[in-house]
Each structure stands twice: as C-alpha cells, then as structure tokens.
N, C-alpha and C positions, 0 to 999 in steps of 0.2 A: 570280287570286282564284278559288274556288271557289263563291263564292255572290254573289249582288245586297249581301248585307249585311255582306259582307268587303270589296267594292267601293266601299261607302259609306263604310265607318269609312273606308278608305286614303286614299278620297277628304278628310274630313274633316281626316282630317289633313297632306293638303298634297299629294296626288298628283295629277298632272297627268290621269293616265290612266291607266286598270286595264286589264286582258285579262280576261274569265272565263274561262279554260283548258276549265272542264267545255262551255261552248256556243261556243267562238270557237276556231279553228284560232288557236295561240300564234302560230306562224314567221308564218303570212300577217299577223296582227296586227300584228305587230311590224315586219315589210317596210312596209307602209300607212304606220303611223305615222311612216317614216324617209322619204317618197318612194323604197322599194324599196332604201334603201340596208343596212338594220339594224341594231338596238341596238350601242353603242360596248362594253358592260360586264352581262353577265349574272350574276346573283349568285346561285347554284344549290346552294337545300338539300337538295334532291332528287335528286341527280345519277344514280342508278342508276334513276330512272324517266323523267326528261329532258333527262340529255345530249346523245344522239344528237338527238333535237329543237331542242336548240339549237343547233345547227350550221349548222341553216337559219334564227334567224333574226339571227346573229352578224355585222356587221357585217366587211366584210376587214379582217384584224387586230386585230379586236376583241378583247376577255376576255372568258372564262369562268374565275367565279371558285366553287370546289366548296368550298361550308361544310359540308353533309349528306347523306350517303346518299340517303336514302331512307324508301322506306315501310314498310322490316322487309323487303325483297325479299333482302336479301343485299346486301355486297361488290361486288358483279360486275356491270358496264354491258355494253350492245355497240355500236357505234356506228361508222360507215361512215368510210371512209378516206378517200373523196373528199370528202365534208363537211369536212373539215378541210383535205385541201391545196386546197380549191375557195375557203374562205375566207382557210387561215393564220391561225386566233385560237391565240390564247394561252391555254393551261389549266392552271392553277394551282391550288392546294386550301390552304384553313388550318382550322386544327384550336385546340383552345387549347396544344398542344405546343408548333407555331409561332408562336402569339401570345406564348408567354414572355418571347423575347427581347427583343418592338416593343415591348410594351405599355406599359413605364413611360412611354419616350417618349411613346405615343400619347397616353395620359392627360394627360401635362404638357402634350402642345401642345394636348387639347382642353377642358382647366379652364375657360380663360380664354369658351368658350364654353358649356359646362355653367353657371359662373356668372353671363351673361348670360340664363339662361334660355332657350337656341335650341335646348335637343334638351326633345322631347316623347314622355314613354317611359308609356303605358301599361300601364298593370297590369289584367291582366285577373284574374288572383286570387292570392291571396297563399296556402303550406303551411306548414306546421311540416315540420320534419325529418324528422318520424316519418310523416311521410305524403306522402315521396319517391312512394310505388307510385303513389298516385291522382294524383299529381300524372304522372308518366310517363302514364299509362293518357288521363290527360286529351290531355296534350303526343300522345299517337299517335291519338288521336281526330282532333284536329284541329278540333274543335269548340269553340274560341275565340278569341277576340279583343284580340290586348293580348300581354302578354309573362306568363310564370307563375312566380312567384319563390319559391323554398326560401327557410326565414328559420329562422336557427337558434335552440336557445334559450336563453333567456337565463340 
C-alpha cells in the first residue's frame, strides 16, 4: 500500500495485513510475516518496478504472478539470477489475451459465489466512454481507491 489510507480501506475490506512499500522494506515485511519463510504467491502489477524485489521476498517455489508492467517505465525489468535459482519461484504473467481462453470457465465456476454475495468489488468511480483519457490519467495517478469502471452508452 502506498499510504495509511490504502491500508485501511484493504484493511476494511478483509486483509489480514498490509505492507506500506513507501516506509517498510517490502522483502523484510514479507519474511516477518512468514517466520522468514516468504509469501507462497506474489501477484505483481508492477512488475517492471518490483520484480527483482520480489525475489527476496518469494517463498521457495513460490509464484510470481506479472498482471502489470508498471509505472510507464517501459517493457524491460532487470533482476538478479541468483534471486531466482536461490529461490526457484515460478514466473508467469496474464494479460486478458490469456484470460480468453479460462474465462468462461472461471466465471461459471465463480457464479455460484458472485450470487452468494462473497466477492466485494468496489467502485471508486464510474466514466462514460468518452472519458476513457481522465479515466487512464486517474488509473496512472494512482490516486484512488476501489476499481474505476468505463460504462458504455447507452
């Protein structure tokens, strides 16, 4: 989390325990948390600014799983060799390319929980179509809380 007040929402919504990345070394967080063992499953929007950092705090044979780039840095990560055969995780990346093929599936087998009410999906603000730009400009800010949804019209 990046601030006290991202910590809190995540909290609110059900997180056991946040990191503040901006005042808490991530790896050593993350080792604490596990008695030094580290996280089983990193899910990394960021990847081209914290790959390499998650190497230290990856569990042996853990995941890393790359949904996002990054912060507009570019493409291109760097990240130490021993990190990786020191742990052996596993790094994988999905995109919605990949998601094509799961997804019907996924959806069917998580209906029956969507209709129970057990996923809680915040909206932090709702666009029109026409106002994809502010809505990007918002989504690269970073200054929100919640998910930000295009809504086409009608």
């Amino acid at each position: 989390m990046s601030s006290k007040e991202k910590a809190d929402f995540c909290r609110r919504l059900g997180a056991d325990e946040t990191i503040k990345y901006r005042e808490e070394d991530f790896a050593e967080r993350c080792k604490a948390l596990t008695d030094g063992r580290g996280v089983d499953v990193i899910v990394e929007m960021a990847a081209c600014d914290n790959i390499d950092r998650d190497l230290d705090a990856v569990a042996f044979a853990g995941r890393i799983v790359i949904v996002g780039m990054g912060t507009g840095k570019g493409p291109m990560a760097e990240l130490r060799v021993p990190g990786i055969t020191r742990n052996g995780p596993f790094i994988t990346g999905i995109s919605a390319r990949t998601l094509e093929a799961v997804l019907p599936e996924a959806l069917r087998r998580m209906a029956p929980m969507w209709e129970a009410h057990r996923f809680r999906v915040p909206v932090a603000r709702e666009f029109p179509l026409a106002g994809v730009n502010e809505c990007h400009e918002l989504l690269a800010s970073g200054k929100f809380m919640g998910k930000l949804v295009l809504v086409p019209s009608s």
